[in-house]
C-alpha positions as CSV (number, residue, x, y, z in Angstrom):
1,X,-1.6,-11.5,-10.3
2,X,-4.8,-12.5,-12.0
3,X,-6.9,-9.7,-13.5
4,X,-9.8,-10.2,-11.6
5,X,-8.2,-10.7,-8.4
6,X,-6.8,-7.4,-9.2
7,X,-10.0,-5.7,-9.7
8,X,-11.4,-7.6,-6.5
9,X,-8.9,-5.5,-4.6
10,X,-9.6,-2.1,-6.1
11,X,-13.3,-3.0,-5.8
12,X,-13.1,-4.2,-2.1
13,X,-11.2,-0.5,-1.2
14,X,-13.5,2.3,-3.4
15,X,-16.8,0.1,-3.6
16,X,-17.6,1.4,-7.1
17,X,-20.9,-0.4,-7.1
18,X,-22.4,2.0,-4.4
19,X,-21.8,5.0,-6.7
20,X,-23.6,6.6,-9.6
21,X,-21.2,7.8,-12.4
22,X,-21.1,9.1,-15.0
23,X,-19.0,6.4,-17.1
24,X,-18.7,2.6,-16.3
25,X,-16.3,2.3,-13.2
26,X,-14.0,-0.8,-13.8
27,X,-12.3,-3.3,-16.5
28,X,-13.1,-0.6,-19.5
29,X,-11.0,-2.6,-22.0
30,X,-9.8,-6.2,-21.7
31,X,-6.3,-7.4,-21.9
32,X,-3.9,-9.8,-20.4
33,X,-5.4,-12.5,-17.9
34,X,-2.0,-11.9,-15.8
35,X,-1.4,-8.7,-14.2
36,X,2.6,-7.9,-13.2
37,X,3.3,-4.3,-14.5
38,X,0.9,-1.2,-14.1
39,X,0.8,2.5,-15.5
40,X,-1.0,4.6,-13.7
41,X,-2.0,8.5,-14.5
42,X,-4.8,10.9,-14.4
43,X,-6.4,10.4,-18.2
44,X,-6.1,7.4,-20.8
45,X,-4.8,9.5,-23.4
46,X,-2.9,8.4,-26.3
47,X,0.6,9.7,-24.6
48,X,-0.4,7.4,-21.6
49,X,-0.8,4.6,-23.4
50,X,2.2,4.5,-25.3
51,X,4.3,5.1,-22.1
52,X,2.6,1.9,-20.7
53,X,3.5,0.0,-23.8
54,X,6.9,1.8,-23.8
55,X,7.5,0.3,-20.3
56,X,6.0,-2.6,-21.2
57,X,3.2,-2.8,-18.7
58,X,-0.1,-4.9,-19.5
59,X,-2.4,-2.7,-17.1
60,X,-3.2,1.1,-17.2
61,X,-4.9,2.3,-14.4
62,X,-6.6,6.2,-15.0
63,X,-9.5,8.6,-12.9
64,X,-10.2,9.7,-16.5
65,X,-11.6,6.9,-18.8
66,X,-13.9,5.9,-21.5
67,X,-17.3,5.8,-22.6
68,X,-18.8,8.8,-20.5
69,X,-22.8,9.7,-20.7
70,X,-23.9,11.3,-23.5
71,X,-20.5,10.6,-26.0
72,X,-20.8,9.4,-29.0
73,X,-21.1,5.6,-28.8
74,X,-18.9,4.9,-32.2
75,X,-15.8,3.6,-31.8
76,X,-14.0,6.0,-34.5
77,X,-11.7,8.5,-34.6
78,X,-9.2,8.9,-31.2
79,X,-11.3,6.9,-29.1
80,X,-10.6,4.0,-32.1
81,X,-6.7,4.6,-32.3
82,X,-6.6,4.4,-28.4
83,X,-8.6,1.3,-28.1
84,X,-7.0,-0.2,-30.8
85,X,-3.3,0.5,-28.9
86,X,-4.3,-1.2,-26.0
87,X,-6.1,-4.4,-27.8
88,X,-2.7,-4.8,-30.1
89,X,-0.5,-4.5,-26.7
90,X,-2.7,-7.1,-25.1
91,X,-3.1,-4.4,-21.9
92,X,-6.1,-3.8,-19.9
93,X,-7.6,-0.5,-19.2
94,X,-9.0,-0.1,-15.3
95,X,-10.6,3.3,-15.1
96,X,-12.3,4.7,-11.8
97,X,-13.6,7.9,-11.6
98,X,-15.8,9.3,-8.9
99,X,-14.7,6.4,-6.3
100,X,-10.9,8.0,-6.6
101,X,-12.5,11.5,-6.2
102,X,-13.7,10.6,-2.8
103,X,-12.1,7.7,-0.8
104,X,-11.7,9.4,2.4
105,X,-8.2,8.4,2.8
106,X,-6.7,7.8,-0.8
107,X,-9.0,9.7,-3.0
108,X,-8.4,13.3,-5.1
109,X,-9.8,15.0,-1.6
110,X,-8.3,13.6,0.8
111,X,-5.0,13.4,-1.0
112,X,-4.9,17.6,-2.0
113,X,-6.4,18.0,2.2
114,X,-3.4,16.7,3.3
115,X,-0.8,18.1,0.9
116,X,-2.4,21.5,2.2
117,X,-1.6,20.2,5.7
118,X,-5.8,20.9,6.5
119,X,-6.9,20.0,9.6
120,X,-10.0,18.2,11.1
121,X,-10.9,17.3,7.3
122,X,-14.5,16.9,7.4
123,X,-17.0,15.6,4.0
124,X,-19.7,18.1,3.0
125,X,-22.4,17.4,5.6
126,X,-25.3,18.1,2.6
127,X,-23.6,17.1,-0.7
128,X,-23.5,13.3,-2.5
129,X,-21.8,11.4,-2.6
130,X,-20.0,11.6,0.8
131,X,-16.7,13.4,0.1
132,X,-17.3,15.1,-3.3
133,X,-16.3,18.2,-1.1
134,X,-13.9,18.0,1.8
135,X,-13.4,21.0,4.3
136,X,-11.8,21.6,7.5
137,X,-9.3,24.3,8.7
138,X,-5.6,25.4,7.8
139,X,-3.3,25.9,11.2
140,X,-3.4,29.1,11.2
141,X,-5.2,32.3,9.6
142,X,-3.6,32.8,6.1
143,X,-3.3,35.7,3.9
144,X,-4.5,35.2,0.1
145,X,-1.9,36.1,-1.4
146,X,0.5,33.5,0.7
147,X,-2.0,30.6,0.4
148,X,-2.0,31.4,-3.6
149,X,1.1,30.7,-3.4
150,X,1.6,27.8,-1.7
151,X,-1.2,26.0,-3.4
152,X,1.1,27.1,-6.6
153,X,3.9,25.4,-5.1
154,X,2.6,22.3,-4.2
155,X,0.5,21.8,-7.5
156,X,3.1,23.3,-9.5
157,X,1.0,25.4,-11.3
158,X,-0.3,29.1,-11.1
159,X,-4.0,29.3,-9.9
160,X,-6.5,31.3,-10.8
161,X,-7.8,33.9,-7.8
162,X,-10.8,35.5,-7.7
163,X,-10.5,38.0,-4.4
164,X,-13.4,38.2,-1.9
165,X,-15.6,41.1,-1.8
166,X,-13.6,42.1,1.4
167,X,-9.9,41.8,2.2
168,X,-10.3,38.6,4.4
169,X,-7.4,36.5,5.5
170,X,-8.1,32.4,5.0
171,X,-8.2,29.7,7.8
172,X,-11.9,27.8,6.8
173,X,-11.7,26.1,3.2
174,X,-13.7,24.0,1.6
175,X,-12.2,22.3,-1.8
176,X,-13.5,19.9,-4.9
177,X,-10.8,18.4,-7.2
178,X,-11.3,18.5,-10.7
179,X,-14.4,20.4,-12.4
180,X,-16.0,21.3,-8.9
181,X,-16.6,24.3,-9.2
182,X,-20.4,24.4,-8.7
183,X,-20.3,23.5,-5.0
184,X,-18.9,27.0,-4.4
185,X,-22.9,27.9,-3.3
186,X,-23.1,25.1,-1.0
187,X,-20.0,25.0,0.5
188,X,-20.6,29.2,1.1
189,X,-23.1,27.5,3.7
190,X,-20.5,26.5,6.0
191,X,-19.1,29.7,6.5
192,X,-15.6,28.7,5.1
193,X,-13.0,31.3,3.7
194,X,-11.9,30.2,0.9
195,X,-13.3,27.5,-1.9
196,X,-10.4,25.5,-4.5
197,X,-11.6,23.4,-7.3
198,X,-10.2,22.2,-10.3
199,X,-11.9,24.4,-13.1
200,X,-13.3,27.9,-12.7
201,X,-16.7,29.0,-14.9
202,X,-17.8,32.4,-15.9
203,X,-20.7,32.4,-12.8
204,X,-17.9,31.3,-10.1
205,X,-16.3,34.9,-10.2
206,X,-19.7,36.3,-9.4
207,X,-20.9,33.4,-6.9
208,X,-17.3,34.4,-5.5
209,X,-17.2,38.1,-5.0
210,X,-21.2,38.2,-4.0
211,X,-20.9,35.4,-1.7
212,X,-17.8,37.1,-0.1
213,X,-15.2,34.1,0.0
214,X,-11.8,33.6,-2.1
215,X,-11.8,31.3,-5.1
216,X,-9.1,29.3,-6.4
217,X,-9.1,27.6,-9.6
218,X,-6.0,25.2,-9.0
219,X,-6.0,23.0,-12.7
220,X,-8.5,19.8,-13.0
221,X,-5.3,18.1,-13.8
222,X,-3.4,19.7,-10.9
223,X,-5.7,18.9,-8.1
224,X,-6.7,15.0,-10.0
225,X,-2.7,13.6,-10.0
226,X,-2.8,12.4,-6.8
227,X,-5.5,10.6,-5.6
228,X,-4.6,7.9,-8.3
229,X,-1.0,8.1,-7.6
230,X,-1.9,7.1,-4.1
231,X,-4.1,4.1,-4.8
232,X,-1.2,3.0,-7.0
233,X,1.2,3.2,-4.6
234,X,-1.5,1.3,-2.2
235,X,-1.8,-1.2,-4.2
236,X,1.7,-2.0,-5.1
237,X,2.5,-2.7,-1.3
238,X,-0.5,-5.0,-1.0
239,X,0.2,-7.4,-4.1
240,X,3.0,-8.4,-6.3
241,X,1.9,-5.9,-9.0
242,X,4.6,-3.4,-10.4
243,X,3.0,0.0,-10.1
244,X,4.7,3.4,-11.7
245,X,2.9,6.5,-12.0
246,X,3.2,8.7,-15.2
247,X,2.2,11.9,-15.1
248,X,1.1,13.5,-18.6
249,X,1.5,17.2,-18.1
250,X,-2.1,19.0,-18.8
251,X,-2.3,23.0,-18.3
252,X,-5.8,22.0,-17.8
């Protein structure tokens, strides 16, 4: 498949161009004209890279990518040896990171929504853009300590709990992949239980306990594998394109 006819389909399906990022959302690095054999994975790290040109693959498609706001703009250092990886192996580098955070059916959200079996999944009525917070309900009231460890069991990874101020059981949550943890305010608004995000802060225990909801940090890594996994699979029945996930491990 021809690169830009593979861009043209990720483009059509999370309309980058009607977001404002915080890094360019796209073709980051140019390779190959022909696209048959894509890497996917949560960050374009060094380890990534050489698994794609281990398995021989002349696309890498991340959340996490290059050239973010207010980073150096030299090409030196890591950022050169990566770069330079990719330009001697002739492979491109697709990176796309807000629009994979919330697609409302493939995105980080959605994806960690419905491995936690939520229903009536519902964007943050007040927050942009549409879907950087999900909420909606579990099936059935929960204790803490049993939907601790179920989101431990499905992300494979121990979270961090901050209790409520009282001893409530869960059935309203509210959740933000990655470093979300500053919605925990807003999303107190709609009166849900519990909040999950990726990254915990030193304020969120406070905003926590004060604002009298549970607070799990679940691992930006953790909660970011799979809205990427699910676009790649999604593309891979939609083209010719050879798509493989590769998941670096991050206790992040």
């Amino acid at each position: 498949m021809k690169r830009h006819e593979f861009i043209t389909l990720i483009d059509d399906l999370l309309l980058p161009n009607t977001v404002n990022d915080y890094c360019p959302n796209g073709l980051q690095v140019e390779g190959s004209d022909e696209i048959n054999k894509v890497i996917t994975g949560v960050t374009a790290s060094q380890a990534l890279i050489d698994e794609a040109i281990k398995r021989k693959a002349n696309c890498i498609l991340v959340h996490h990518g290059y050239f973010w706001k207010g980073e150096s703009q030299t090409i030196t250092g890591l950022k050169m040896r990566r770069i330079k990886s990719l330009l001697m192996h002739d492979i491109n580098l697709l990176a796309y990171h807000l629009p994979i955070d919330i697609h409302p059916e493939l995105g980080n959200n959605a994806q960690l929504g419905n491995l936690l079996q939520v229903n009536n999944i519902q964007c943050h009525p007040n927050l942009k853009p549409s879907g950087i917070v999900m909420w909606g309900e579990l099936g059935g009231e929960v204790e803490a300590i049993n939907f601790k460890q179920q989101l431990a069991s499905i992300l494979q990874r121990e979270p961090v709990h901050v209790s409520a101020n009282s001893d409530k059981t869960i059935k309203k949550i509210a959740w933000c992949t990655g470093g979300g943890q500053g919605y925990i305010d807003a999303c107190a608004e709609l009166g849900v239980d519990a909040f999950i995000s990726g990254e915990i802060s030193e304020q969120t225990t406070h905003s926590a306990r004060e604002l009298d909801i549970h607070y799990f940090a679940a691992g930006h890594h953790a909660t970011e594998r799979y809205g990427v996994k699910a676009l790649g699979e999604y593309l891979s029945r939609v083209s010719n394109v050879e798509v493989e996930f590769v998941d670096i491990p991050n206790p992040a």
